[in-house]
C-alpha positions in Angstrom: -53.0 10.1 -43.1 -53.2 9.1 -47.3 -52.7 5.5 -48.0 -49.5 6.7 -50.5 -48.1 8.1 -46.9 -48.6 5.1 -45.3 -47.1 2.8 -47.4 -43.9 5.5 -48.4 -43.2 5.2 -44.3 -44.1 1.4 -44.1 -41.3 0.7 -46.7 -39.4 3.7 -45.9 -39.4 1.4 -42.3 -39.0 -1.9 -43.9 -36.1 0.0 -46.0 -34.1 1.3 -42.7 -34.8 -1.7 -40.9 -32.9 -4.3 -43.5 -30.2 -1.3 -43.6 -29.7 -1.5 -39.7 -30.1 -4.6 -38.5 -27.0 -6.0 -40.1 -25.3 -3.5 -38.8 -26.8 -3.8 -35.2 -26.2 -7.4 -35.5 -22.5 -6.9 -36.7 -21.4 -4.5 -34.3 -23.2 -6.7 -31.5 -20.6 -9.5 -32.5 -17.5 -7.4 -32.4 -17.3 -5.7 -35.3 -16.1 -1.8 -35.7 -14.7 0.4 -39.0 -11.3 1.0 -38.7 -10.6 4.1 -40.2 -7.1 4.2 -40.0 -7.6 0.8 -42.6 -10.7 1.6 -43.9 -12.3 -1.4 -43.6 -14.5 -3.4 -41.5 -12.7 -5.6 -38.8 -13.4 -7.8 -35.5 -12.7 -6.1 -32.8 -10.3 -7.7 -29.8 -10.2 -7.4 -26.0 -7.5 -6.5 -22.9 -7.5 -8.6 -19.6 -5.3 -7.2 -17.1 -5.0 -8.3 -13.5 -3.3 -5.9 -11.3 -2.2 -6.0 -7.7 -2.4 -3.3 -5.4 -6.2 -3.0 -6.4 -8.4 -0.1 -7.9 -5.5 1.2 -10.4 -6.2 3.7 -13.2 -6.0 1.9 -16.9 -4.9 4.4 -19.8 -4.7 3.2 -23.3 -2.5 5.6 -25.5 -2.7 8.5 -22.9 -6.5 8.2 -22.2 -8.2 7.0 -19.1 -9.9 3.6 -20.0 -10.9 1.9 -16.7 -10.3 1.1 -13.2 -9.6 -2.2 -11.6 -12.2 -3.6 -9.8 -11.9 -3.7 -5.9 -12.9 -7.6 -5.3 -10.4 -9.0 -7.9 -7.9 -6.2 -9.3 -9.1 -6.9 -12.9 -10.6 -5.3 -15.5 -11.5 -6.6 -18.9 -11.3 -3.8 -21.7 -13.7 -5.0 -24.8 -14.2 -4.1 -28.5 -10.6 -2.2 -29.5 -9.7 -2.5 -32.8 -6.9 -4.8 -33.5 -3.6 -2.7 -33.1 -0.7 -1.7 -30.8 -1.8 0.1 -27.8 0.3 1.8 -25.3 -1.1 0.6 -22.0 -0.2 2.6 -18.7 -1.1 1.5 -14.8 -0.8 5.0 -12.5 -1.6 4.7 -8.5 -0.5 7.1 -6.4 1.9 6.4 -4.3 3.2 3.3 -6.2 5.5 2.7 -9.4 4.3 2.8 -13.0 4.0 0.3 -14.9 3.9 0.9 -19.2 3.8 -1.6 -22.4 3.1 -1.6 -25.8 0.3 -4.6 -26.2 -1.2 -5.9 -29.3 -4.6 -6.4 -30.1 -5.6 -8.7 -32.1 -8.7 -9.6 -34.0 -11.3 -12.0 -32.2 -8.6 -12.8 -29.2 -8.3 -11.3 -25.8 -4.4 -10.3 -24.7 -3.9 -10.9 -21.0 -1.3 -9.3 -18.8 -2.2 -11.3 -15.4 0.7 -10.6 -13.3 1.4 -7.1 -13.1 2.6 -5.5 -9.5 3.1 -2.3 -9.4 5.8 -1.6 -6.1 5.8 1.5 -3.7 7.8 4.7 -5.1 9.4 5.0 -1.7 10.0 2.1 0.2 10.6 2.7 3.8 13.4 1.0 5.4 14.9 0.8 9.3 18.3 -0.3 10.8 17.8 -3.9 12.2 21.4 -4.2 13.2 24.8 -2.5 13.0 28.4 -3.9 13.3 27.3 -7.0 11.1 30.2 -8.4 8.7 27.7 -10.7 6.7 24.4 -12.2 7.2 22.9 -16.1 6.3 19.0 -16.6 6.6 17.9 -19.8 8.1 16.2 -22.0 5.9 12.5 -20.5 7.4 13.7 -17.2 6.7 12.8 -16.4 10.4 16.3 -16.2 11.8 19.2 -14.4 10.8 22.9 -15.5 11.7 24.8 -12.6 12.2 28.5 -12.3 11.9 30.0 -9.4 13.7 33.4 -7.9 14.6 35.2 -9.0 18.3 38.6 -7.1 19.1 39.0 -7.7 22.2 40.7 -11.4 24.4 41.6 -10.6 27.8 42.3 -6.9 27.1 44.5 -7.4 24.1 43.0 -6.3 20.9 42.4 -9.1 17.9 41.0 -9.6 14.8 38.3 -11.4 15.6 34.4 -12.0 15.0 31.5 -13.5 16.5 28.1 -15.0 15.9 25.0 -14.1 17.0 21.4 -15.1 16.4 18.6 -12.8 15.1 15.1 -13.8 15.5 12.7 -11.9 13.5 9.8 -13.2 15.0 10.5 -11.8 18.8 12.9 -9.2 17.4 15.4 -9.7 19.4 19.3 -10.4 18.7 21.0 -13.4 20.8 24.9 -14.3 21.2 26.2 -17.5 19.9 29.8 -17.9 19.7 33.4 -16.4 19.9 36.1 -17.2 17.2 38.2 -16.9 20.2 35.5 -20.4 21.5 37.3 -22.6 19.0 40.9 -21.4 19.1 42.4 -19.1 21.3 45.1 -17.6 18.7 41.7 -16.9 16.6 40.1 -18.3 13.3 39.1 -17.2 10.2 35.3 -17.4 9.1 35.1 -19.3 5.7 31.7 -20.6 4.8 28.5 -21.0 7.1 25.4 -23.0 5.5 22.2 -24.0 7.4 22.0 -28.1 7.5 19.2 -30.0 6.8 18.5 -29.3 10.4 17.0 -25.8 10.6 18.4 -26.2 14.5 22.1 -26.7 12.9 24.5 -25.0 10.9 28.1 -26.0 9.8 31.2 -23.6 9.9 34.3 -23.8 8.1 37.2 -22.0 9.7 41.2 -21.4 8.9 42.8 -22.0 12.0 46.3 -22.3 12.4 46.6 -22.2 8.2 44.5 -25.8 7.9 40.8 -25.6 7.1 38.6 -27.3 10.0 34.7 -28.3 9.8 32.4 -27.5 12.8 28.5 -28.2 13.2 26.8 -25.6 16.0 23.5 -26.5 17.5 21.4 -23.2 17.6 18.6 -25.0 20.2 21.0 -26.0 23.0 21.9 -23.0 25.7 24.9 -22.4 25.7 24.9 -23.7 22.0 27.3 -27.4 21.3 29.8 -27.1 19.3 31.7 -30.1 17.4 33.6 -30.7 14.7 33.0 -32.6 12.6 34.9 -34.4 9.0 32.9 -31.8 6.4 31.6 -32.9 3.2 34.8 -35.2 3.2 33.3 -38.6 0.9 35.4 -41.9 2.3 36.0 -42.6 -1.4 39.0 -41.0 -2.7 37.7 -41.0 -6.0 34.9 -38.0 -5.5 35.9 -34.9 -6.4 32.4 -33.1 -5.3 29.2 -34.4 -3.7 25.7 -32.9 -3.0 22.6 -34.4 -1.4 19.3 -33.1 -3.6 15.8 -34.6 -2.9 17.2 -37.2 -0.7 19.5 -38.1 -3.8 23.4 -38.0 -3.6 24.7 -37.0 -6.5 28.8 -36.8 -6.9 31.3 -36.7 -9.5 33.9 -38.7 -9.7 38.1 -38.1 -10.9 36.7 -40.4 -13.8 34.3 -37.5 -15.0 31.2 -39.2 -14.3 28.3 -37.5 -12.6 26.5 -40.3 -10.4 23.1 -40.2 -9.0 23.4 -42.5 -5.8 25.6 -45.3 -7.8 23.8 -44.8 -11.1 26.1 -43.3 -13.7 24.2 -40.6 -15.5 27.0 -39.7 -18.1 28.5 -42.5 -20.8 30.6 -39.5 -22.4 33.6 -38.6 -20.1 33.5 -35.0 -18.6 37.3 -34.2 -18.4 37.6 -32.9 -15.0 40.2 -30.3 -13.8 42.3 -30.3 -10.7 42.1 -27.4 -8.2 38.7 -26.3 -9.9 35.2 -25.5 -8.0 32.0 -28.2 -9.2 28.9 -27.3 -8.3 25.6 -29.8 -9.6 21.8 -28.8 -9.6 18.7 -30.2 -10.7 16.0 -27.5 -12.9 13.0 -30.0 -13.5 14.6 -33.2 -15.2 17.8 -31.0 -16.3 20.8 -32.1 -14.8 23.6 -28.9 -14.8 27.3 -29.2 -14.1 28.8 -26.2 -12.8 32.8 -25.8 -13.3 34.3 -22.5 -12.2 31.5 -19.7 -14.2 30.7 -22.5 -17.0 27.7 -24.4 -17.0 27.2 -27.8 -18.5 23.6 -29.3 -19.0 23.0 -33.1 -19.3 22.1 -34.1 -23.2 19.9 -37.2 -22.0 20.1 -38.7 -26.2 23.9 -38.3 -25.8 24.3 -39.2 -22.0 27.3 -36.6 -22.3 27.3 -33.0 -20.7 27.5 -30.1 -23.2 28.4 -26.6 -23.0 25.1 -24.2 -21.6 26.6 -21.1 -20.7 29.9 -19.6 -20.4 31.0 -17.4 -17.2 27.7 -18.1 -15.2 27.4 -16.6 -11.4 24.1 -18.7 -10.1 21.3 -20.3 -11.3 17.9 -20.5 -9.8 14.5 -22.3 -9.9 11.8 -20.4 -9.8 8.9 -20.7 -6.8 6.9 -22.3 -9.5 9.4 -25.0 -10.8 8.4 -24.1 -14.1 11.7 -21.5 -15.4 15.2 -21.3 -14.4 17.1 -17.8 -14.0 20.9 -17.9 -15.1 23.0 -14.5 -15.0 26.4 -13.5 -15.8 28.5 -10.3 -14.9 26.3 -8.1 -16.9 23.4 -10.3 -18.6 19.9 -12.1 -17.0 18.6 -14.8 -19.2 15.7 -17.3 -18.6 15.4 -21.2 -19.3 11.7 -22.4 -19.7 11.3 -26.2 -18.3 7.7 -26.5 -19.6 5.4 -25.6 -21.7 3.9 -22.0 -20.7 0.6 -21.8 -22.2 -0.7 -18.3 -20.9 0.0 -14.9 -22.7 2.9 -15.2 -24.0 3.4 -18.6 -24.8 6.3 -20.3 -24.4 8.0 -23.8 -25.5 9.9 -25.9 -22.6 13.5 -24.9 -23.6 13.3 -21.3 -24.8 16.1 -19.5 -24.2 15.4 -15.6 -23.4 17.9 -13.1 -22.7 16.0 -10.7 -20.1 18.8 -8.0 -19.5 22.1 -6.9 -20.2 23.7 -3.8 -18.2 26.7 -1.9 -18.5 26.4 -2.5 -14.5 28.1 -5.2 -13.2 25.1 -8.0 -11.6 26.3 -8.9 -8.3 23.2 -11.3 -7.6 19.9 -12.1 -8.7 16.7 -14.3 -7.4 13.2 -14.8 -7.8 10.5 -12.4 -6.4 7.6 -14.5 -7.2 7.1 -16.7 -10.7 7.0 -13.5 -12.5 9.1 -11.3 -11.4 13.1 -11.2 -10.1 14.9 -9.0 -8.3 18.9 -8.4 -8.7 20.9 -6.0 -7.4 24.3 -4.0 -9.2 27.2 -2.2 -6.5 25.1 -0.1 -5.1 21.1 -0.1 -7.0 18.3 -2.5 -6.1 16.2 -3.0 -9.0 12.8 -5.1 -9.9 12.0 -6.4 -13.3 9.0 -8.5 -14.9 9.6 -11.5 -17.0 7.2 -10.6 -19.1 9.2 -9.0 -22.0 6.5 -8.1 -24.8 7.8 -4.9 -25.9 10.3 -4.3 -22.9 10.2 -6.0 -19.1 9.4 -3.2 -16.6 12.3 -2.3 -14.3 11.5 -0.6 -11.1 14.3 0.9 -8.8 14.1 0.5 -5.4 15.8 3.3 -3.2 19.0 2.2 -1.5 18.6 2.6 2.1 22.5 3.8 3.3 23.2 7.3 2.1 27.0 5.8 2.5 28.8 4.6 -0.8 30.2 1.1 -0.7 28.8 -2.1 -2.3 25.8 -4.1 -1.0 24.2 -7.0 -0.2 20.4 -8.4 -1.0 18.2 -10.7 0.5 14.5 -11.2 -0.5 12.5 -12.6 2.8 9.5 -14.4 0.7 8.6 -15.3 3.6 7.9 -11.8 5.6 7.7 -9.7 1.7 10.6 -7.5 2.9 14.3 -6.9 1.7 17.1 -6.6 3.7 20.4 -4.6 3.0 23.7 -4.9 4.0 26.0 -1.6 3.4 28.7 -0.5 5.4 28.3 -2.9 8.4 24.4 -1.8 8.6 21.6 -4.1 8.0 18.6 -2.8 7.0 15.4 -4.4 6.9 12.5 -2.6 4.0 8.8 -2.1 4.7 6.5 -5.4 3.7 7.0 -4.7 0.1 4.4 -7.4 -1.4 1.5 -8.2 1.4 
């Protein structure tokens, strides 16, 4: 080879090697042209975490990736930084779609998405029931049911019986007819702090009477006992919350044990329902469907929401659901610092249907799940772009409206329609 050839390729080398290795070096760091902006930009990543495992990953209609089969993850690198339309598809399981955006030099998580069966399997547990209470273990079911008959004559009357999901098997507990033989009327049953003991309110004879029923004695005792009834005349409601009594008073003060949390009156109404809860060092005043929270500057209680149904804590402690008739809104108690953010006392409205929201609880810390007349439906907190709403097939082929419990504790729902109660497949392992 000439000397003039040698030394054309040497530089000719050197040339391509100065041309390339800039390049090599900048698209080793992250960095891509984007045609679309025709420029050069630092690319951005997609963490996803996904339960069940081993889904399919599409990013605007193409496969991407699969999750692994240890951990459910996948980590997608170098996209440019954009909107994507990310898609999770297994068969035999709901879909779940976003719109996610990349950014430069940052990594967007998703970390809690479930995808649900598409046909969740349920099965009859028990028929004849008028309404159901779960014990506080969520391993025992008190079942109210129909009795029509006293000594041959027919009556309008019910009876208790005990459902233990554990042995699966159904156990009687009391008569109406027991406590008064011209019958009663059913009005409230709560579990006590006792997981052993729960305490009945019945009309009988037009008057309202309080009863506590042991559950662990054969036959079970029955007694009655004097209610929430406070031997101060001066307390118009009182709860016990983390060994704290906290009452209100015809004054309009809120008191935690004797310590008066309010200086501002609260001007109470007569013949009204209070309710008070605790949402991490919030104080809420329920009257009627409004909701008062405790301004601790002020020491007064000022309007949170109007014509609220329930609120709830989540498992976490760290958010607090609220709904209405037709709208689910969430109340952030700290600061959330994954993807996305969030500052303690963001306000979010989740959901508003044309439905009307019978109830609605906590599935996990991500995820709630509420119920209309007659649908059962799922939906994600996360509410970049649009939450995810997944349907869940009403069991009873009968019309009517329904009732929903979440078992956390077994990951199945149960159904009430029509006097059936129906009990789903394990719906979260």
């Amino acid at each position: 080879m000439l000397k003039r050839t040698r030394t054309i390729l040497f530089w000719g080398c050197v040339m391509l090697f100065l041309i390339l290795a800039p390049a090599i070096v900048l698209y080793c760091q992250g960095f891509r042209f984007d045609i679309a902006s025709k420029k050069i930009t630092q690319t951005g990543g997609l963490f996803l975490k996904i339960s069940p495992k081993q889904t399919d990953v599409y990013l605007d209609g193409k496969l991407k990736e699969k999750t692994d089969f240890f951990f459910g993850s996948t980590l997608i690198e170098n996209l440019l930084p954009r909107k994507y339309q990310v898609k999770i598809v297994k068969d035999g399981f709901s879909l779940w779609e976003k719109s996610l955006e990349i950014k430069e030099k940052q990594v967007t998580e998703a970390k809690s998405i479930l995808l649900f069966p598409a046909d969740l399997n349920f099965t009859a547990l028990s028929s004849n029931v008028l309404n159901f209470w779960f014990s506080p273990d969520e391993k025992k079911i008190i079942l109210e049911e129909p009795f029509d008959t006293t000594q041959g004559v027919k009556t309008s009357g019910w009876a208790l019986k005990l459902y233990d999901l554990n042995k699966n098997l159904k156990s009687h507990l009391i008569y109406g007819t027991d406590i008064s033989r011209q019958g009663s009327e059913l009005l409230d049953l709560t579990f006590s702090n006792d997981p052993n003991q729960i305490n009945l309110v019945l009309g009988i004879n037009e008057q309202s009477k309080n009863f506590s029923l042991r559950l662990d004695t054969a036959p079970p005792l029955l007694n009655e006992t004097n209610g929430n009834s406070t031997t101060s005349p001066d307390i118009i409601f009182s709860k016990k919350i983390n060994n704290d009594l906290y009452s209100l008073n015809t004054a309009g003060f809120v008191l935690k044990n004797q310590e008066k949390l309010n200086e501002t009156v609260f001007p109470v109404q007569a013949e009204t329902n209070y309710d008070i809860s605790l949402a991490a060092n919030n104080v809420f005043l329920k009257e009627n469907n409004n909701l008062f929270l405790l301004n601790p500057a002020t020491k007064s209680f000022e309007n949170f929401f109007d014509n609220v149904l329930a609120t709830k804590l989540s498992p976490d402690g760290r958010k607090m659901l609220y709904f209405s008739d037709h709208e689910i809104w969430l109340l952030f108690l700290q600061d959330e610092l994954g993807q996305p953010q969030r500052k303690a006392g963001d306000k979010i409205l989740l959901l508003r249907l044309a439905d009307e929201i019978k109830d609605c609880s906590w599935l996990n810390s991500d995820y709630l799940i509420f119920n209309t007349a007659n649908q059962i439906q799922i939906m994600e907190i996360d509410n970049r772009d649009k939450p995810n709403v997944n349907e869940i097939k009403n069991p009873a082929t009968n019309t009517g409206d329904i009732t929903v419990y979440w078992n956390k504790t077994d990951g199945k729902i149960y159904v009430l329609n029509n006097n059936i109660l129906y009990q789903s497949a394990v719906l979260l392992p």
